[in-house]
C-alpha positions in Angstrom: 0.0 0.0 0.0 2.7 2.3 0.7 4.4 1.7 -2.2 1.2 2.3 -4.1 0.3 5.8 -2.8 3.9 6.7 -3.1 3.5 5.9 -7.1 0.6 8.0 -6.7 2.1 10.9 -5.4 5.0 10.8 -7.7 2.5 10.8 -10.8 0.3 14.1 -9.3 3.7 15.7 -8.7 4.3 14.8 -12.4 1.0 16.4 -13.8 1.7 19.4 -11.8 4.6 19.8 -13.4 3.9 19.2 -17.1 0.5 21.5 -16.4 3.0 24.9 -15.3 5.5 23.7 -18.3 2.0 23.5 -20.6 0.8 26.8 -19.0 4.3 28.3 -19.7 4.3 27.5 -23.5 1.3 28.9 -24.3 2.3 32.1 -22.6 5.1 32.1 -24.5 3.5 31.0 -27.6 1.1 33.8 -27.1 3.6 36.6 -26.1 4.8 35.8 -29.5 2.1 36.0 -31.7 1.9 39.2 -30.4 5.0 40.4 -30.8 7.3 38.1 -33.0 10.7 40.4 -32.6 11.2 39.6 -29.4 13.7 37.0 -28.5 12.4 35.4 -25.6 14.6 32.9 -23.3 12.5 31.8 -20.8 8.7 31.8 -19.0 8.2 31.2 -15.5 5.5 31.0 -13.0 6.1 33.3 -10.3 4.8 33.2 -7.3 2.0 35.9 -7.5 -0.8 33.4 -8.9 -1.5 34.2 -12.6 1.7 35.9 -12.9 4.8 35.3 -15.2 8.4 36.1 -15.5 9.5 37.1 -19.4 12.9 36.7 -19.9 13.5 38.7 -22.9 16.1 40.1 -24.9 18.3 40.1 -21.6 15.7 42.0 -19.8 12.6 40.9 -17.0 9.2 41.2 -17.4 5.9 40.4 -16.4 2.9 39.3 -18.0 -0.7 37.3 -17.0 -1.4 34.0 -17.9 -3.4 34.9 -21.0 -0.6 37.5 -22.1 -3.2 40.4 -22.0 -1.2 42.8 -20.0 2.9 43.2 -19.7 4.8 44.4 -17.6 8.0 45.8 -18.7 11.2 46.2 -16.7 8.8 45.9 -13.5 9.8 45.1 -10.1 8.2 42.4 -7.8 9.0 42.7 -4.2 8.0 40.2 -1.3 6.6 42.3 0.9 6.8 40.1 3.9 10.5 39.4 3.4 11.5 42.7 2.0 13.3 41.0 -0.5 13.0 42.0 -4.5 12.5 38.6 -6.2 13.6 40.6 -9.7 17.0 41.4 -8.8 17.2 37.7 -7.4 15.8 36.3 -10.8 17.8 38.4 -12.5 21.0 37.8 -10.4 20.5 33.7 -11.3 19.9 34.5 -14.8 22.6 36.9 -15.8 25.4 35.0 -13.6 28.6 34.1 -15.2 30.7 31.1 -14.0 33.9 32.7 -12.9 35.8 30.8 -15.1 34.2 30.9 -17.8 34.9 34.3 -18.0 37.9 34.9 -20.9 40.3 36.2 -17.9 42.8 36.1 -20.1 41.6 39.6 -21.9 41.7 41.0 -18.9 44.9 42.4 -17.1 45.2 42.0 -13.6 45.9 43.7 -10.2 46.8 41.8 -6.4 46.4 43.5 -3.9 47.7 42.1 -0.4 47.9 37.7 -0.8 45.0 38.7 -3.8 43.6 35.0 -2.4 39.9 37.1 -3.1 38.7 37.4 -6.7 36.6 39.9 -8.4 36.2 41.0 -12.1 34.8 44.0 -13.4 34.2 45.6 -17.1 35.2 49.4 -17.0 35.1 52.3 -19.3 37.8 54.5 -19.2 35.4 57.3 -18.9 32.7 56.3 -17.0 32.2 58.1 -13.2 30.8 55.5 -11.6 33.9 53.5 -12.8 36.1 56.1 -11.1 34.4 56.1 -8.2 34.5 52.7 -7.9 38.5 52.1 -8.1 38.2 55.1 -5.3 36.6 52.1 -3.1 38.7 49.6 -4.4 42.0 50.8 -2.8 40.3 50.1 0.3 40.0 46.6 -0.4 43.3 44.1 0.6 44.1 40.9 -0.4 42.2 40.7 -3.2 42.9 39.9 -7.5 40.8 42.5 -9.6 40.6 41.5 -13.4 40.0 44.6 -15.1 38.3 44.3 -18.7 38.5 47.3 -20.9 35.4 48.1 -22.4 35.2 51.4 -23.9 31.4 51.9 -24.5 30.4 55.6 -24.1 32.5 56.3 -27.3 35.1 57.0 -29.5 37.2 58.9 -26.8 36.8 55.6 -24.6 37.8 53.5 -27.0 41.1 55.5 -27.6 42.1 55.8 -23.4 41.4 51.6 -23.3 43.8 51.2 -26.0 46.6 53.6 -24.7 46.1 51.9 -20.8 46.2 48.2 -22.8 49.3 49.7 -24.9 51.1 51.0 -21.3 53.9 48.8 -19.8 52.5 48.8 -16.5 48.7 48.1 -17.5 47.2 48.6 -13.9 49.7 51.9 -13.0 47.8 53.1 -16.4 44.7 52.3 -15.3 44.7 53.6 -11.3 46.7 56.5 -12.3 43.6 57.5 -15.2 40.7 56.5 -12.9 42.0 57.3 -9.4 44.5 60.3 -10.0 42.9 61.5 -13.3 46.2 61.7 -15.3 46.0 60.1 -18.8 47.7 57.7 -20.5 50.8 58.6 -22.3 51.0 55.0 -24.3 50.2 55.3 -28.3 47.7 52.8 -28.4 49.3 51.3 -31.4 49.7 47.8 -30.2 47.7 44.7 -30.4 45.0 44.7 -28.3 42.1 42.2 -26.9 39.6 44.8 -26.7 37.5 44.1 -29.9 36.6 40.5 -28.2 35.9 41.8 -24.5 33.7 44.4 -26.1 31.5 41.3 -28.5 31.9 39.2 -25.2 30.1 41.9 -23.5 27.3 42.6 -25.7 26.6 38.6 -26.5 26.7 38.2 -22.5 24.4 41.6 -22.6 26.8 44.0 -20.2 25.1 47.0 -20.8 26.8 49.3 -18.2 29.8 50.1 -16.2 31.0 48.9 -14.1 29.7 45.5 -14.5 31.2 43.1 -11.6 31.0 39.5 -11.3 32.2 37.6 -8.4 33.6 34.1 -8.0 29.7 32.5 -7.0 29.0 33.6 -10.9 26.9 36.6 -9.3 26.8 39.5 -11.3 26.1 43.2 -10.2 25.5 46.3 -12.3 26.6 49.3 -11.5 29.1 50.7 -8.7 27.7 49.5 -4.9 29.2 50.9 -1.6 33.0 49.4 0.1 31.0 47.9 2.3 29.0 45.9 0.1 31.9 44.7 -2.3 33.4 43.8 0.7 30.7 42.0 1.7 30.3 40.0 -1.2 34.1 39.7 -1.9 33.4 37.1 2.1 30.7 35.7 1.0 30.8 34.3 -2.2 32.0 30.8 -2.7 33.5 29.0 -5.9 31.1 27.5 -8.3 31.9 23.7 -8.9 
């Protein structure tokens, strides 16, 4: 008997399951019918009954279950936990194994033991870049790979090149960011930049800074010391 109602359970479990994947494809199927550009990569449940997370074009939204109503580039907080369950979804689906990252673009600065790891794309001139080195030299024992990715223009693109071309890459780099002294490096060389700029767009890094820590976690934009620190202690290897 036991074994019986456990086959039982198992095959309820199982038409629960295929009914949300069922409900799921026909959102998706009717999301788009209705619009066909769109390059949708996944359809969720969420927890809010009706509701859906739309993975889309690197961006989340939310629709109903007949796909009547979106909602674009909404936020959905638990109000109980005070938690926002978008940046969480969007934290699982934008993360980057560590090493999978192509760290060999990328030059590199220890600080202390540099046992910690931490990557970042920058733009040479982006002020939220600059004031994020300004936190970093607050940081110790840490390894920062620093990826040039000159987005905000032609002017960028130029700087990355001369810092890449310098003999001492991260002097180049601090001494631009931190002390606001530029580059004195032609920019002539060979350099990796055209890749790290296609990774970025096919990985969709839209902004700097852009970090990513060694748990695959990514976070836009420049946070506090305190909570680079913070992540810098809590993140743990992928396997």
């Amino acid at each position: 008997m036991r074994k019986f109602i456990m086959l039982l359970i198992a095959a309820f479990i199982a038409v629960i399951g295929q009914t949300a994947s069922a409900n799921e494809a026909a959102v998706k199927a009717a999301l788009l019918k209705k619009y066909p550009q769109i390059q949708i990569q996944s359809v969720l449940k969420t927890p809010l009954a009706g509701m859906y997370e739309v993975y889309a074009d690197g961006q989340l939204h939310y629709t109903d279950e007949k796909a009547t109503y979106l909602f674009v580039n909404a936020m959905m907080i638990d109000t109980d936990k005070k938690t926002n369950l978008t940046e969480e979804r969007m934290s699982k689906l934008t993360a980057i194994s560590f090493n999978q990252l192509p760290l060999d673009l990328a030059f590199r600065k220890v600080k202390g033991k540099g046992t910690r790891k931490l990557a970042y794309f920058g733009d040479p001139n982006c002020g939220y870049c600059k004031k994020f080195e300004q936190d970093l030299t607050k940081i110790d024992d840490v390894t920062i790979y620093v990826f040039l990715y000159p987005v905000l223009g032609p002017d960028s693109m130029e700087k990355a090149k001369a810092v890449w071309c310098s003999r001492d890459k991260a002097k180049a780099w601090d001494d631009l960011l931190v002390n606001n002294v530029a580059p004195t490096a032609s920019g002539s060389c060979n350099t990796p930049i055209d890749k790290i700029v296609a990774f970025g767009k096919d990985k969709n890094i839209t902004g700097t800074p852009t970090m990513f820590f060694v748990d695959g976690s990514r976070v836009p934009g420049a946070i506090p010391y305190e909570q680079i620190e913070q992540k810098l202690a809590s993140a743990k290897p992928t396997k």
